[in-house]
C-alpha positions as CSV (number, residue, x, y, z in Angstrom):
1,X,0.8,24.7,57.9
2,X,2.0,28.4,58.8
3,X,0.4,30.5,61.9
4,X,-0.8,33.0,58.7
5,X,-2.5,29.3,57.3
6,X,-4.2,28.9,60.0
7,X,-5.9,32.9,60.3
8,X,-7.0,32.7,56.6
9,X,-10.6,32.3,55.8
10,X,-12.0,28.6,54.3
11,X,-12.3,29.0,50.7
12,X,-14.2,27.0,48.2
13,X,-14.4,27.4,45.0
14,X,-17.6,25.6,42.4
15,X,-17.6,24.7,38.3
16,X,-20.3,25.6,37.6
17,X,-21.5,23.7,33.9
18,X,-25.2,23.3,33.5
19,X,-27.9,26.2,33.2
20,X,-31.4,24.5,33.9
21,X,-34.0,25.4,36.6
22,X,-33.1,22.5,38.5
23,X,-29.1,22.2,38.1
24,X,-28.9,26.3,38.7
25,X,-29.7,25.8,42.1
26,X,-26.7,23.5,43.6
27,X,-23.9,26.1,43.1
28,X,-26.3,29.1,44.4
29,X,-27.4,27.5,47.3
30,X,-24.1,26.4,48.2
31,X,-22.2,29.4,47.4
32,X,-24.8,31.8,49.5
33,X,-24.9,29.3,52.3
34,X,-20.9,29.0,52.3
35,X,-20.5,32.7,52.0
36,X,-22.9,33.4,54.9
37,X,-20.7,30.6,56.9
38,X,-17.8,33.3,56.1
39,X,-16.4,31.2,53.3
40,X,-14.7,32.6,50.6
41,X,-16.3,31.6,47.6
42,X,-15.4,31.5,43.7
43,X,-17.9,30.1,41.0
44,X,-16.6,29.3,37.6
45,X,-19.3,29.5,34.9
46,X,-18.8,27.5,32.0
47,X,-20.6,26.4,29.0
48,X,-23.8,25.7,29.6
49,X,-24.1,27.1,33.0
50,X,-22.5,30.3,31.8
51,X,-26.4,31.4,30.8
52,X,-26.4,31.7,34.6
53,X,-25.0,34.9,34.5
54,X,-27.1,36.1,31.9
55,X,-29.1,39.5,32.6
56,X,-32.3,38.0,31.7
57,X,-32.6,34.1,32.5
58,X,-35.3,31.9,31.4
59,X,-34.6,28.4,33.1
60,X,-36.4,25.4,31.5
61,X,-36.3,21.8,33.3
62,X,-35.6,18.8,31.0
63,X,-36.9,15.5,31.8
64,X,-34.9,13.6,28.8
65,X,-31.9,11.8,30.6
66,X,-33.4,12.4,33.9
67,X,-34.7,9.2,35.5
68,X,-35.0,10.1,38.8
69,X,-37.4,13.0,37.9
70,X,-40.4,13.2,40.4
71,X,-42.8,15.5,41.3
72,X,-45.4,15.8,44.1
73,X,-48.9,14.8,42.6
74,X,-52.2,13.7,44.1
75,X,-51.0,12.7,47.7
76,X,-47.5,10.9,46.0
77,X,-44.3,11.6,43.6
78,X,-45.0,10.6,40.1
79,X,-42.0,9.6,38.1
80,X,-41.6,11.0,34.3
81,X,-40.8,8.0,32.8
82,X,-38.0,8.9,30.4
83,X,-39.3,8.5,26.8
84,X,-41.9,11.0,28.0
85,X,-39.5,13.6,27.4
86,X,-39.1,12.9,23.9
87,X,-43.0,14.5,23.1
88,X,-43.8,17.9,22.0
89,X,-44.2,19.9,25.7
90,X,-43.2,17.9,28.2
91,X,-40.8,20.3,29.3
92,X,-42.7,23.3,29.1
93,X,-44.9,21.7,31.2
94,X,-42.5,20.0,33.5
95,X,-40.9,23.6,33.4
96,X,-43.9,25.1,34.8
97,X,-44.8,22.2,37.5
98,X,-41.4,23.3,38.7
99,X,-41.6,26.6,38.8
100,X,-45.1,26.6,40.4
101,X,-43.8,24.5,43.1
102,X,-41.1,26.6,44.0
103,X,-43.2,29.4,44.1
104,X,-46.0,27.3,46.5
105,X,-42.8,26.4,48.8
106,X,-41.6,29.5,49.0
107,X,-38.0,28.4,47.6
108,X,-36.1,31.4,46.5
109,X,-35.9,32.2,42.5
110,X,-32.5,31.7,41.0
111,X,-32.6,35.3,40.1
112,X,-32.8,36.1,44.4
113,X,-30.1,33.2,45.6
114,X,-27.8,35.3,42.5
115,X,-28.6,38.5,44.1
116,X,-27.7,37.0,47.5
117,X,-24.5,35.4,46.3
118,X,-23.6,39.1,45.0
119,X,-24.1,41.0,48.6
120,X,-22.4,38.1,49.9
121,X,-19.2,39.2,47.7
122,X,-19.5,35.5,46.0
123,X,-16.8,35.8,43.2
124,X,-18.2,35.1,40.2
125,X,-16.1,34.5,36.7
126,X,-17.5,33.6,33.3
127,X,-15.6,32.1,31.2
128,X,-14.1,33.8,28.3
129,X,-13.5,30.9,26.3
130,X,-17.5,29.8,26.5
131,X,-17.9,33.7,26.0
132,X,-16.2,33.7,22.9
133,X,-17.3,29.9,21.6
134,X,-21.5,31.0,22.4
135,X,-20.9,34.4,20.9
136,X,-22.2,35.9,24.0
137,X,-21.3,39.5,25.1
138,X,-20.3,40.9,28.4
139,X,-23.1,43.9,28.4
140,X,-25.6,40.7,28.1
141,X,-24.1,39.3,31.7
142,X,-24.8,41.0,35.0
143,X,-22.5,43.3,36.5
144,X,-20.0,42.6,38.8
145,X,-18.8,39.6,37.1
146,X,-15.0,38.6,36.2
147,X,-14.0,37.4,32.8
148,X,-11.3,34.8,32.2
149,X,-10.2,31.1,31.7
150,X,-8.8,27.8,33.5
151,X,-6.1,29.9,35.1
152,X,-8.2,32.8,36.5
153,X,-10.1,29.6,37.9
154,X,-6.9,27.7,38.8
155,X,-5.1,30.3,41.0
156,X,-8.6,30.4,42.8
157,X,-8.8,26.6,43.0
158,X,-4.9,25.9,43.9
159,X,-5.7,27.7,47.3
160,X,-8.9,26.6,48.0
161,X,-9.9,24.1,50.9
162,X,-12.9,22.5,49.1
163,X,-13.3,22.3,45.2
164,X,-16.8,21.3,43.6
165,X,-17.8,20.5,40.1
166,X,-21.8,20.8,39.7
């Protein structure tokens, strides 16, 4: 490794591919919390976690395909058994246990931890590809956001000194 290796900042960069209330937060709290380390970070939004960067977000939880689901009740963690999630309103109302128990905690929104991650200069790119497959335009995504592919993400990636996929 070069003497210039050495003096550059840690990088890391995050693909980011799911867009519900509870898989939003991973790449947000790790980007912020990496940035304020003095990290140099890059998220990659694709497919479904491209809604992420979406002016207007409006996160639902799923508990289909999501067996380890469980949420404080009555003194103890009840788990959503997973044909549960097959009935009309189970994740509205999962949605809203969620959302009123990050409230009670006092966890940050998605909305703030994205705010944070853009005063913390957090790169962010959407993918043009998944912009272009949804049909989703770039005056419906939040400013300050770069558009581009694999190899926008690649040369970001190549050079990085920790790579996540969420």
């Amino acid at each position: 490794m070069s003497e210039q290796d050495d003096n550059r900042p840690k990088s890391m960069t995050i693909i980011v591919t799911k867009g519900s209330l509870d898989w939003a937060y991973p790449p947000f709290i790790l980007a912020t919390t990496a940035a304020a380390m003095g990290v140099d970070v890059t998220l990659f939004f694709t497919f479904y976690g491209l809604p992420l960067l979406k002016k207007k977000l409006d996160l639902q939880v799923t508990t289909l395909g999501n067996p380890a689901m469980a949420m404080p009740m009555m003194g103890g963690h009840m788990v959503m058994p997973n044909l549960i999630g097959m009935l009309p309103g189970v994740d509205a109302m999962a949605t809203k246990m969620m959302k009123d128990m990050i409230a009670k905690k006092g966890v940050a929104s998605i909305e703030e931890l994205r705010d944070m991650a853009i005063e913390c200069d957090v790169k962010m790119i959407a993918c043009q590809m998944t912009m272009d497959l949804f049909e989703f335009k770039k005056e419906e995504m939040i400013d300050g956001i770069t558009l581009g592919g694999a190899a926008t993400y690649m040369e970001n990636a190549l050079k990085s000194d920790i790579n996540l996929y969420i």
